[in-house]
N, CA and C atoms as a LAMMPS dump frame, in Angstrom:
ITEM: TIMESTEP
0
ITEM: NUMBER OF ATOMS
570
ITEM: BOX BOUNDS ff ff ff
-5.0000000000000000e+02 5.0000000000000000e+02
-5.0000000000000000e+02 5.0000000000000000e+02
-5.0000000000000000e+02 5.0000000000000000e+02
ITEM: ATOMS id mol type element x y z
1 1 1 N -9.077 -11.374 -10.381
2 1 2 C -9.127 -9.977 -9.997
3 1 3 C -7.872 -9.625 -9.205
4 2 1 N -7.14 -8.774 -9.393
5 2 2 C -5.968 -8.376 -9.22
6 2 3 C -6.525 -7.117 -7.782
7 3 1 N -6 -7.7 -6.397
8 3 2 C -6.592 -6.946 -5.153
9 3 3 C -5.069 -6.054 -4.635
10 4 1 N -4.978 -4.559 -5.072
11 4 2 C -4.283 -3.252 -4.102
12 4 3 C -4.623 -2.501 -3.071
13 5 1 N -4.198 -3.62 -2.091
14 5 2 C -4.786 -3.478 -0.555
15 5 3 C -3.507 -1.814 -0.471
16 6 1 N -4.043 -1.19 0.051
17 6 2 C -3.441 0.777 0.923
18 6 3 C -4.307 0.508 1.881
19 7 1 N -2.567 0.085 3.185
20 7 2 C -2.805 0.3 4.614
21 7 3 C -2.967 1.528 5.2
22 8 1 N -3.898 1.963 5.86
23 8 2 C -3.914 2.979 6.705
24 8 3 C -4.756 2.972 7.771
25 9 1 N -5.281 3.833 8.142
26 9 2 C -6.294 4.282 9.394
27 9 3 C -7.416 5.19 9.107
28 10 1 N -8.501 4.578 9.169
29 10 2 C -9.684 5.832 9.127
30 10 3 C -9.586 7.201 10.174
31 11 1 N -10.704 7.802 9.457
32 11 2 C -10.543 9.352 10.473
33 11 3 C -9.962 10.202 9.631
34 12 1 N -10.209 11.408 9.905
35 12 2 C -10.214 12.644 9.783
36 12 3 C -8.661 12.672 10.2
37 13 1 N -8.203 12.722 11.92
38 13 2 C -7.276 12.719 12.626
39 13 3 C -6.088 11.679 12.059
40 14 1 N -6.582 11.039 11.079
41 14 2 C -5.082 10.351 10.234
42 14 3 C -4.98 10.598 8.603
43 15 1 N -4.893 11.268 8.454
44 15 2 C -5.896 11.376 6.74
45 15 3 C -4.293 11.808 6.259
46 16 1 N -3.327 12.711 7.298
47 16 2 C -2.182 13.123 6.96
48 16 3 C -1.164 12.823 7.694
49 17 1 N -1.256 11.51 8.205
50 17 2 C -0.178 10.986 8.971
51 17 3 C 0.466 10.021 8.007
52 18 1 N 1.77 9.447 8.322
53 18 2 C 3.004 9.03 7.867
54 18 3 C 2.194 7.332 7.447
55 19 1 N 1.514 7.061 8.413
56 19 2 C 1.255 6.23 8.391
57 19 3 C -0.297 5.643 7.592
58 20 1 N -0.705 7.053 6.668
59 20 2 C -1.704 6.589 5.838
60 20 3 C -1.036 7.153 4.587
61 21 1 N 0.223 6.871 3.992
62 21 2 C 0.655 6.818 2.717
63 21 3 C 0.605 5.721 1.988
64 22 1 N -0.032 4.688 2.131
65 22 2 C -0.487 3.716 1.247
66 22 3 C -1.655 4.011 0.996
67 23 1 N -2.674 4.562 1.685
68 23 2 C -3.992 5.326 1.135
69 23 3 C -3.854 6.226 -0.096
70 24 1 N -2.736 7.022 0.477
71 24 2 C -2.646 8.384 -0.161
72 24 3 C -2.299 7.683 -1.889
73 25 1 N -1.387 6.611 -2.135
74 25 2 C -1.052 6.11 -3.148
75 25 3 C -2.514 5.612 -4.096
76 26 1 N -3.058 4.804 -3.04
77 26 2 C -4.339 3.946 -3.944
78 26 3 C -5.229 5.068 -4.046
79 27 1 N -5.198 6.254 -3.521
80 27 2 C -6.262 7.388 -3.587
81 27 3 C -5.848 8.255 -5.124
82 28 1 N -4.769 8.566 -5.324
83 28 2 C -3.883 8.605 -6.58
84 28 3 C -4.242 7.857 -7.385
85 29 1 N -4.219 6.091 -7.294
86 29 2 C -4.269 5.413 -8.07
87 29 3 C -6.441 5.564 -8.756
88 30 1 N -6.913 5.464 -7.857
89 30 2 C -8.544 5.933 -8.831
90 30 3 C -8.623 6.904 -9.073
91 31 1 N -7.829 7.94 -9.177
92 31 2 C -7.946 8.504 -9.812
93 31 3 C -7.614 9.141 -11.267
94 32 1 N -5.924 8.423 -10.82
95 32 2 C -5.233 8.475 -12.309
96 32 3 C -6.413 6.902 -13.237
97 33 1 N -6.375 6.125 -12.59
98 33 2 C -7.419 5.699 -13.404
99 33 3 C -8.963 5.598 -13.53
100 34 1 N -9.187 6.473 -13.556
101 34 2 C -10.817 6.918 -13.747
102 34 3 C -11.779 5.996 -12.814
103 35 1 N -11.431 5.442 -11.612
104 35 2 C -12.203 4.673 -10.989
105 35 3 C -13.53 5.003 -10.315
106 36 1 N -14.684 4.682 -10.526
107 36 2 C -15.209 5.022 -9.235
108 36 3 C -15.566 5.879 -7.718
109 37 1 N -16.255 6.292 -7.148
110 37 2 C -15.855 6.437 -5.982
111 37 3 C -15.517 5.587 -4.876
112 38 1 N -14.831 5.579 -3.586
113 38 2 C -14.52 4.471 -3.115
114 38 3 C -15.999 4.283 -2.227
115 39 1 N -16.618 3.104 -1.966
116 39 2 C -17.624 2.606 -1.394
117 39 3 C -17.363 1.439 -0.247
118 40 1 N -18.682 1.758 0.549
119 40 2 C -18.282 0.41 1.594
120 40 3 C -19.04 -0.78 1.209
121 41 1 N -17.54 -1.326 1.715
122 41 2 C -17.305 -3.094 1.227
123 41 3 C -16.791 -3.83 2.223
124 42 1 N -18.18 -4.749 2.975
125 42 2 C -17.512 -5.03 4.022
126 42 3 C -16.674 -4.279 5.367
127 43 1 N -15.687 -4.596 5.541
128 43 2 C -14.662 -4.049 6.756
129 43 3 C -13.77 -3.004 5.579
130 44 1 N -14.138 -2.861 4.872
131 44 2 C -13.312 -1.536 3.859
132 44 3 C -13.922 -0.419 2.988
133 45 1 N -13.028 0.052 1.999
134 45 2 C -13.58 0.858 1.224
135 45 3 C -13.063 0.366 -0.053
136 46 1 N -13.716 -0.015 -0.99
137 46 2 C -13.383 -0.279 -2.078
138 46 3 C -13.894 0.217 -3.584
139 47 1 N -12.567 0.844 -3.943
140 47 2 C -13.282 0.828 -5.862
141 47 3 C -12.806 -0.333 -6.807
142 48 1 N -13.511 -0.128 -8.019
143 48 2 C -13.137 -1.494 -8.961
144 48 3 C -13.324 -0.752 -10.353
145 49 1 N -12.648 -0.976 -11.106
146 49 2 C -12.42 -0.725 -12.521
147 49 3 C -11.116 -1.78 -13.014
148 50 1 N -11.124 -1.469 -14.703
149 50 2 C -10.207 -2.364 -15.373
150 50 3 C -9.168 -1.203 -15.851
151 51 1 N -8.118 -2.212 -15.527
152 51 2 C -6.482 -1.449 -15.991
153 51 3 C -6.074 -2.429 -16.941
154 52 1 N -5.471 -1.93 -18.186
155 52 2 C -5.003 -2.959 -19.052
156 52 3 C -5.72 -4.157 -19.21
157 53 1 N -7.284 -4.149 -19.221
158 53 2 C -8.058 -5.367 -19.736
159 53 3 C -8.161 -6.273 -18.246
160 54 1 N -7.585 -5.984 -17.569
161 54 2 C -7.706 -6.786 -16.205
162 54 3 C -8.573 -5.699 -14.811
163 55 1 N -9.635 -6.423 -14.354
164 55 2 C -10.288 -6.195 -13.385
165 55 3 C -9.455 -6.297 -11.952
166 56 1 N -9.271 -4.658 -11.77
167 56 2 C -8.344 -4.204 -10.59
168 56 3 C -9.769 -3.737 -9.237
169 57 1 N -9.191 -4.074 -8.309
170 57 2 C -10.205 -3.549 -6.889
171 57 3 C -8.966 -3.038 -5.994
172 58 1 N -8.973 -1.85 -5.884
173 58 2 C -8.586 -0.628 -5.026
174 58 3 C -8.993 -0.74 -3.553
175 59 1 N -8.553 -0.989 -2.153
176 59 2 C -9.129 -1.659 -0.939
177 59 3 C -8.941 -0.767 -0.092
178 60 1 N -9.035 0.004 0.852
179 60 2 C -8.724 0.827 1.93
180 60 3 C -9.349 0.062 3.075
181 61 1 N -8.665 -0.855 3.976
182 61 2 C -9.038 -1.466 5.091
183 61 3 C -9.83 -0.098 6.346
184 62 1 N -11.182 -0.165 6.552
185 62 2 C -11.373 0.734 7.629
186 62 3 C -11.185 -0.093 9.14
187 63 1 N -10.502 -0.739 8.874
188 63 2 C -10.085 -1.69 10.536
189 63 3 C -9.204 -1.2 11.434
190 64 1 N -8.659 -0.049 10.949
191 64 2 C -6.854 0.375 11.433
192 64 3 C -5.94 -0.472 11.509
193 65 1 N -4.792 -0.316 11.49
194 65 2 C -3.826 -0.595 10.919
195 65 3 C -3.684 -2.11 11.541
196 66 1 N -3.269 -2.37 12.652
197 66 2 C -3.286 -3.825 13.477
198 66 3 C -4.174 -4.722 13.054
199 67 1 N -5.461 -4.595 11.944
200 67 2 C -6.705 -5.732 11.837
201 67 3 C -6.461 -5.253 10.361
202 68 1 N -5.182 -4.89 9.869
203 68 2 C -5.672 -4.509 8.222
204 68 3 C -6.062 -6.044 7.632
205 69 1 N -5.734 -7.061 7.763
206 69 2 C -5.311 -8.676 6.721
207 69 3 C -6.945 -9.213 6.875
208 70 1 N -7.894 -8.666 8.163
209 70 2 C -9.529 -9.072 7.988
210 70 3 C -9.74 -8.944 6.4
211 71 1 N -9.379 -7.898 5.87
212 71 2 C -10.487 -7.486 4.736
213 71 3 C -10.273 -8.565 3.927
214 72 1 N -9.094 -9.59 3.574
215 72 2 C -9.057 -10.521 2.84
216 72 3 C -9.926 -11.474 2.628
217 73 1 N -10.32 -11.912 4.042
218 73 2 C -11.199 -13.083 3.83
219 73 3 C -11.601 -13.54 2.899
220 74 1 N -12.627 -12.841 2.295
221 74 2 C -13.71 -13.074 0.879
222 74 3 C -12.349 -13.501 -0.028
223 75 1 N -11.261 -12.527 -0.377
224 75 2 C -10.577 -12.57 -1.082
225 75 3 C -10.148 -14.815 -0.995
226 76 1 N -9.306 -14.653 -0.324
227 76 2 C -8.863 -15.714 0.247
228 76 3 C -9.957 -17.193 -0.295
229 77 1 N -11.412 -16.566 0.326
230 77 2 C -12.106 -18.103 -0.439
231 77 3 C -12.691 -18.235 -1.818
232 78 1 N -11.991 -17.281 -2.753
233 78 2 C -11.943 -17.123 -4.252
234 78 3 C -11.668 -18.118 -4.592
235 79 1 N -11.992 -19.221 -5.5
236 79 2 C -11.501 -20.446 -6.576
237 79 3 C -10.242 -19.323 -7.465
238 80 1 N -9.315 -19.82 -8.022
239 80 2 C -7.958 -19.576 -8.384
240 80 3 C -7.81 -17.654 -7.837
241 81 1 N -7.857 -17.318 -6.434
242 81 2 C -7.029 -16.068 -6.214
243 81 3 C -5.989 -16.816 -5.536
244 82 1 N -4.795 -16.154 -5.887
245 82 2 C -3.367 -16.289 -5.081
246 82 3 C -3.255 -15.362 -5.062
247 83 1 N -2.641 -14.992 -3.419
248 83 2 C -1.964 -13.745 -2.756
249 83 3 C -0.589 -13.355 -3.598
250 84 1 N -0.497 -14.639 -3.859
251 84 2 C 1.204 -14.464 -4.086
252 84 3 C 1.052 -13.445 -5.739
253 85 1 N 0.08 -13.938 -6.414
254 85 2 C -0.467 -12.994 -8.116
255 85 3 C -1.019 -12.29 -8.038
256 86 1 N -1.892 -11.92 -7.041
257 86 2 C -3.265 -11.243 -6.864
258 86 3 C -3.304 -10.033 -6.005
259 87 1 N -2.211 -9.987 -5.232
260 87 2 C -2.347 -9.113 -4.296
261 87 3 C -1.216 -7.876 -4.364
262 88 1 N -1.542 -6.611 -3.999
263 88 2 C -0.331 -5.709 -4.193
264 88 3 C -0.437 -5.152 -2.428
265 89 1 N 0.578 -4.958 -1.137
266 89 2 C -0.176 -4.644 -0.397
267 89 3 C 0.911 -2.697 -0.407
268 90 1 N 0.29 -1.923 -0.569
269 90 2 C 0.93 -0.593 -0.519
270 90 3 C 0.999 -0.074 1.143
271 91 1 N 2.278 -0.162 1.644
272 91 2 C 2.21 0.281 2.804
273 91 3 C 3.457 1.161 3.166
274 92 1 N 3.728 2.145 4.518
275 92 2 C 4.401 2.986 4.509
276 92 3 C 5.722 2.152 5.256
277 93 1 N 7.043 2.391 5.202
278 93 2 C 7.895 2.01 5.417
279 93 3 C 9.167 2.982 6.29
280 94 1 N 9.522 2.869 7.03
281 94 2 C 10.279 3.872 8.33
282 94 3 C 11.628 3.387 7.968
283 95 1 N 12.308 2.407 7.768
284 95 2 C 13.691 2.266 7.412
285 95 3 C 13.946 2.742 5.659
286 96 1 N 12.775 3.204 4.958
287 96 2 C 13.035 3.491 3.702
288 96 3 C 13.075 5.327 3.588
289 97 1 N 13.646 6.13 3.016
290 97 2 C 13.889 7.378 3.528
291 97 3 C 12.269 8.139 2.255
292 98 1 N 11.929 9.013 2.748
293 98 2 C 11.013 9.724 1.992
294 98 3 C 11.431 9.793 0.778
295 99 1 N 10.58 9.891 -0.537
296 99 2 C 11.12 10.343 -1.234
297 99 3 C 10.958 9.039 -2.277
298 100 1 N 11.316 7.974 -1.094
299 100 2 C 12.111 6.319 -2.377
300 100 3 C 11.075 5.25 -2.096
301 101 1 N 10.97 4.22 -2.458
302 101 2 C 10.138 3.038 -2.408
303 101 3 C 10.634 2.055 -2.931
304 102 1 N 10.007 0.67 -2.341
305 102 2 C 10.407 -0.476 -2.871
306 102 3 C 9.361 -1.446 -2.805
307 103 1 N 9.274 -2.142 -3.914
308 103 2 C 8.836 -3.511 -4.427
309 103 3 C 9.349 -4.71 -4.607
310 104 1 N 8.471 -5.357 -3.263
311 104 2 C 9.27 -6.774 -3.567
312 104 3 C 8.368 -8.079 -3.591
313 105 1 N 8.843 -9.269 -3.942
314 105 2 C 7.525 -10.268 -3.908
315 105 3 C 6.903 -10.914 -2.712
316 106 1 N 8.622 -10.69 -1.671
317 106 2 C 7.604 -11.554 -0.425
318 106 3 C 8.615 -10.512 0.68
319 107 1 N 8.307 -11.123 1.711
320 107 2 C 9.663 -10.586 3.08
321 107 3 C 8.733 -10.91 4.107
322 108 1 N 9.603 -10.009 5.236
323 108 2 C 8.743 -9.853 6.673
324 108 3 C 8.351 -9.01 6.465
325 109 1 N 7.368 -9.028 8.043
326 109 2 C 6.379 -7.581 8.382
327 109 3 C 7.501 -6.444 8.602
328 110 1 N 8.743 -7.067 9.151
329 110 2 C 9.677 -5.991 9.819
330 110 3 C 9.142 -5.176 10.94
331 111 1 N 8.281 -5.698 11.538
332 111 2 C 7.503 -4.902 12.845
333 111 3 C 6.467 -4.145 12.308
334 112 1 N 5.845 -3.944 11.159
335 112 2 C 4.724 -3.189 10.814
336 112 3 C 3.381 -3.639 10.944
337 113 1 N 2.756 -3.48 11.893
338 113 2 C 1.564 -4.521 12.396
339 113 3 C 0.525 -4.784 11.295
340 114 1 N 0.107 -3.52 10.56
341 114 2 C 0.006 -3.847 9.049
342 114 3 C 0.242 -4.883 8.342
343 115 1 N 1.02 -5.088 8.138
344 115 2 C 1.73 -6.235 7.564
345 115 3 C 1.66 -7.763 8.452
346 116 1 N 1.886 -7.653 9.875
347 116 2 C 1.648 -8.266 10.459
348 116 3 C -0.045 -9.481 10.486
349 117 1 N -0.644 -8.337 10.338
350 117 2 C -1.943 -8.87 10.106
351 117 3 C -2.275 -9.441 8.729
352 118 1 N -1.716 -8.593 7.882
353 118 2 C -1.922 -9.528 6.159
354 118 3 C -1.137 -10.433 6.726
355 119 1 N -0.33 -10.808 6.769
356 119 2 C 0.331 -12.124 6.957
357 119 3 C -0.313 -12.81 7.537
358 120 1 N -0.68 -12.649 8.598
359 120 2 C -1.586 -13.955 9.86
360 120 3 C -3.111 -14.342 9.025
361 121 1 N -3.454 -13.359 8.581
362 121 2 C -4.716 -13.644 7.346
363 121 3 C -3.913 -14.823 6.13
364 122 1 N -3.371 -14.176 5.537
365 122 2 C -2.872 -14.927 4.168
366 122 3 C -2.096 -16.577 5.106
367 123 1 N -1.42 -16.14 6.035
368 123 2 C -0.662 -17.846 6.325
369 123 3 C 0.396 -17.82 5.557
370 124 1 N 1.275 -16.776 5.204
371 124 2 C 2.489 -16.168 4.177
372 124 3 C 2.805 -15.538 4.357
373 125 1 N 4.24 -15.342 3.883
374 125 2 C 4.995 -14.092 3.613
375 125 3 C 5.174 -13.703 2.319
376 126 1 N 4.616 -14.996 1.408
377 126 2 C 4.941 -14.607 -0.3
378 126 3 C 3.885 -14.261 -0.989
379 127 1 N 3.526 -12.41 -0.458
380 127 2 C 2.815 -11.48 -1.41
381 127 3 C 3.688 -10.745 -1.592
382 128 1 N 3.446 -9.704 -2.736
383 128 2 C 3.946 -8.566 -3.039
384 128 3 C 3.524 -7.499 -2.166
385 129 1 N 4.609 -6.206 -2.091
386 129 2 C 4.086 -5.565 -0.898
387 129 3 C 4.734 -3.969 -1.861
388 130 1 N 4.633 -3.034 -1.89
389 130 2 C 4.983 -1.922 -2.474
390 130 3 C 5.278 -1.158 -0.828
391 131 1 N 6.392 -0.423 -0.582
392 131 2 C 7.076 -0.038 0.663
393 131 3 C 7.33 1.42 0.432
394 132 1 N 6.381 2.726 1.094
395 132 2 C 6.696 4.029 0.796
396 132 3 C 7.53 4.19 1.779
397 133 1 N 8.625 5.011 1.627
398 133 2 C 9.646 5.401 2.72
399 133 3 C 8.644 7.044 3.225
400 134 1 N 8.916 6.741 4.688
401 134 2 C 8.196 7.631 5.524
402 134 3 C 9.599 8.234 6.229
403 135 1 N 11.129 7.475 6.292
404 135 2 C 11.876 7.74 7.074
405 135 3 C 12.407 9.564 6.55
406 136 1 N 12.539 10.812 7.622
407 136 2 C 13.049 11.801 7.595
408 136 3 C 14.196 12.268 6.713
409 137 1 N 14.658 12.427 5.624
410 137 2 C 15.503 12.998 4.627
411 137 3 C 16.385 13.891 5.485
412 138 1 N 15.641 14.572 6.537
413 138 2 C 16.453 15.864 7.267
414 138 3 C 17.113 14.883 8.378
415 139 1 N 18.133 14.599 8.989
416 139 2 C 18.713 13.83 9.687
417 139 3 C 18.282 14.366 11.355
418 140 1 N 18.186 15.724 11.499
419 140 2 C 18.376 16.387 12.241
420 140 3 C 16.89 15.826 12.799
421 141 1 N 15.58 15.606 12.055
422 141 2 C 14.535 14.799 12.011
423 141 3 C 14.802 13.78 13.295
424 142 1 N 14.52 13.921 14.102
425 142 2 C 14.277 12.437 14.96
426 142 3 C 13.25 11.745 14.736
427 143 1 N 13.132 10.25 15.086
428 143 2 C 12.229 9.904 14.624
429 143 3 C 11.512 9.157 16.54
430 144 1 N 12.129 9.368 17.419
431 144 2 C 11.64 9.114 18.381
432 144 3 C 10.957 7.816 18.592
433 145 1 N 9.585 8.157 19.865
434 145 2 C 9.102 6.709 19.528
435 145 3 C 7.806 6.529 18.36
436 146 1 N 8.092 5.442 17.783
437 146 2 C 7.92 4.889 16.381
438 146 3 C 6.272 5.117 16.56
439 147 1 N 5.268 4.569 16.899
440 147 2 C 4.362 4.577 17.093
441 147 3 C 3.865 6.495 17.08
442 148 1 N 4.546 7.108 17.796
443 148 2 C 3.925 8.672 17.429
444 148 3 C 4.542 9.045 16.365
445 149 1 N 6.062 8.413 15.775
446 149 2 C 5.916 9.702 14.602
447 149 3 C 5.084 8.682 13.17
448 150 1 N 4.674 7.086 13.135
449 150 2 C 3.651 6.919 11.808
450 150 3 C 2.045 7.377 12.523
451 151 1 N 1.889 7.934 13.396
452 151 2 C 0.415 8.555 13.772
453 151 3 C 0.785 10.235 13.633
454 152 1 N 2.093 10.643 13.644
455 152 2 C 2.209 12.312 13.285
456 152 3 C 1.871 12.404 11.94
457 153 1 N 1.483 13.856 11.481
458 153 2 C 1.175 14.054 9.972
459 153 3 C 2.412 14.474 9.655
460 154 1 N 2.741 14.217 8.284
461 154 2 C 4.181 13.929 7.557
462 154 3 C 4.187 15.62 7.083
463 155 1 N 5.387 16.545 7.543
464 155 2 C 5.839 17.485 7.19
465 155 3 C 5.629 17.271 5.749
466 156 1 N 5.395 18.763 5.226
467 156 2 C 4.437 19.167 3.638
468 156 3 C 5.983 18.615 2.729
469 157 1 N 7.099 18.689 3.49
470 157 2 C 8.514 18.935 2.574
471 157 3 C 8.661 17.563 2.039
472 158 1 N 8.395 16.56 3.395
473 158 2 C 8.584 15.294 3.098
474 158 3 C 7.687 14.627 2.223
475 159 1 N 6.561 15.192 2.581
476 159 2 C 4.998 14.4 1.572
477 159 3 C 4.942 14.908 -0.091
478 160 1 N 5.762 15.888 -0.223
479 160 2 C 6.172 16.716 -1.275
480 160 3 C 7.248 14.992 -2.147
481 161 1 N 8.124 15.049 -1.331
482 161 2 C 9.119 13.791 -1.891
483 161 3 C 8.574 12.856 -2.208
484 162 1 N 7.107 12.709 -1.35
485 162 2 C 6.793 11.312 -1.576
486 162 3 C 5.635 11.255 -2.544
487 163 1 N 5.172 12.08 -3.156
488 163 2 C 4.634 12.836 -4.071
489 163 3 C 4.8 12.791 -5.541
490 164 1 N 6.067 13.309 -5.346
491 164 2 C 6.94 13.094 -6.741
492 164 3 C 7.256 11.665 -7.129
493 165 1 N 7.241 10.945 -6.414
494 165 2 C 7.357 9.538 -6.744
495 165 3 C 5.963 8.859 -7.444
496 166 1 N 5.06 9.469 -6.938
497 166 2 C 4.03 8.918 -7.586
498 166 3 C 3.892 8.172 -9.27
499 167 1 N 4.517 9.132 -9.968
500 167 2 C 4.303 8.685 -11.272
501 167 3 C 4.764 7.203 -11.958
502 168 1 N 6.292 7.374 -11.026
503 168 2 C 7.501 5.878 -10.86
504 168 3 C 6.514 4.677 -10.257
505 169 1 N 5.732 5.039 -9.153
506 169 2 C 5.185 3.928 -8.172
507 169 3 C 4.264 3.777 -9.188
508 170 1 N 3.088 4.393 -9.939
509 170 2 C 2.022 4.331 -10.543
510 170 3 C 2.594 3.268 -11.896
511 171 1 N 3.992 3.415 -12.684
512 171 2 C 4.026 2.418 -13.2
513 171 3 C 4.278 1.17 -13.159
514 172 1 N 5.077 1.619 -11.544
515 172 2 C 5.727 -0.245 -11.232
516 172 3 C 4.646 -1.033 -10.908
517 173 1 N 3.2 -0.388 -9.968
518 173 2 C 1.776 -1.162 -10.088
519 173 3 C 1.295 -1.35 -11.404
520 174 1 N 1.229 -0.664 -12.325
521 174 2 C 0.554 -1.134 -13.643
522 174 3 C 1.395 -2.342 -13.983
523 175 1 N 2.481 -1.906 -14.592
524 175 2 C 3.629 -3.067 -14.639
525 175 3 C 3.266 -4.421 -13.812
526 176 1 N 2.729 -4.139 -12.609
527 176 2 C 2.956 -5.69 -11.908
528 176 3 C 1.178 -5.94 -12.258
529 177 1 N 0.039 -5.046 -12.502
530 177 2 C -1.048 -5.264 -13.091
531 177 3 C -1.184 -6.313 -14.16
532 178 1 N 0.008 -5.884 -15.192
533 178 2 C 0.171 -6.686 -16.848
534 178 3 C 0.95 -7.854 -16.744
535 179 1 N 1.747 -7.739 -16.165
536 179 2 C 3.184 -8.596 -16.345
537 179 3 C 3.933 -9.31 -14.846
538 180 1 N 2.8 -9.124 -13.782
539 180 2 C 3.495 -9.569 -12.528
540 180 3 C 4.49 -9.031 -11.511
541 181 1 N 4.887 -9.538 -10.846
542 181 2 C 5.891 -8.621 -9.806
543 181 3 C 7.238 -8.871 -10.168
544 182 1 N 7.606 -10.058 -10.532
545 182 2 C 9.165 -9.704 -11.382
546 182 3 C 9.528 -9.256 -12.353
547 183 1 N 8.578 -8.638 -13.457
548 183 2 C 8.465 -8.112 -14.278
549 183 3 C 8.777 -6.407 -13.547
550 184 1 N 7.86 -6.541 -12.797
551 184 2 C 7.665 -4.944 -12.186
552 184 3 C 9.071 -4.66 -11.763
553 185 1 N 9.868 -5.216 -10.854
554 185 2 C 10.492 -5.514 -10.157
555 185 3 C 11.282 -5.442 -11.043
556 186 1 N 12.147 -5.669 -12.313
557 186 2 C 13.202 -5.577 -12.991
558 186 3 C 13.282 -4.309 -13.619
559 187 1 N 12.327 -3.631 -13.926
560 187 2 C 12.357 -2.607 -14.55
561 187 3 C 12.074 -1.281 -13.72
562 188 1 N 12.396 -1.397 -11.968
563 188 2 C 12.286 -0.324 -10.976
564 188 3 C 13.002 1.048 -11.194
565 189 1 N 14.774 0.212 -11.713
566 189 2 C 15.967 0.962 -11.607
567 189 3 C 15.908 1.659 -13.264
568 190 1 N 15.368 1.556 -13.814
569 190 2 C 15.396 2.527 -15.178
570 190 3 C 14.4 3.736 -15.142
């Protein structure tokens, strides 16, 4: 089963912050594919349907952001799941500018406690991670301290950019659904 963990934060009061655009993606994603509604599962919210013949589960950690890597557990004591095949983690990214994204197979957290926590769960750095740029397009944009602007809600102009990307991001996940993350991963730039 192929697991697309979207980091964010429950609540009402984050539903449009910077820092629940990996929601906003996997919320996109059941829907472009006819999934389910999302249900509680455990410490999350999860839907499940099949993409390309393979059984996909859609995850929304309700832990907030610092305890996102709990929801793995179950995952983790699966007979043949690997993080490193199995896992997509969609999260928002501040050095990447609105608008752009990136996919890669492993890295650091880079300070994203998000990430921080999948990692200390998994005992790795070699998952795939899908990276929405949250960083300001308008320069004039400060981004101050870090912690209030991924809890501010993302100006309509910027969420607009990050929006339009959807269709690009929606194939590089299918892509890494069928064919893996270097597969996905080679065919970003076309």
């Amino acid at each position: 089963m192929k697991i697309i963990l979207g980091l964010g934060n429950p609540g009402r009061e984050y539903e449009a912050t910077r820092h629940n655009v990996g929601w906003w993606l996997v919320d996109h994603l059941a829907h472009r594919w006819h999934f389910d509604p999302f249900r509680k599962d455990g410490e999350a919210m999860s839907s499940t349907g099949v993409v390309g013949g393979k059984k996909v589960k859609l995850v929304k950690p309700q832990t907030y952001m610092n305890r996102s890597g709990e929801v793995l557990r179950p995952y983790l004591k699966r007979e043949g799941w690997r993080a490193a095949d199995d896992l997509l983690v969609v999260v928002d990214e501040v050095a990447v500018p609105a608008g752009e994204y990136r996919l890669r197979a492993a890295g650091s957290p880079g300070g994203h406690n998000g990430l921080k926590s999948v990692e200390a769960h998994l005992k790795s750095a070699t998952y795939p991670r899908l990276r929405i740029g949250i960083r300001p397009v308008d320069e004039r944009r400060q981004i101050g301290d870090l912690a209030d602007f991924v809890l501010h809600p993302m100006p309509r102009d910027e969420r607009e950019l990050v929006e339009a990307q959807y269709e690009r991001m929606c194939t590089a996940v299918e892509l890494w659904i069928a064919d893996g993350t270097e597969k996905a991963v080679s065919t970003m730039g076309r």
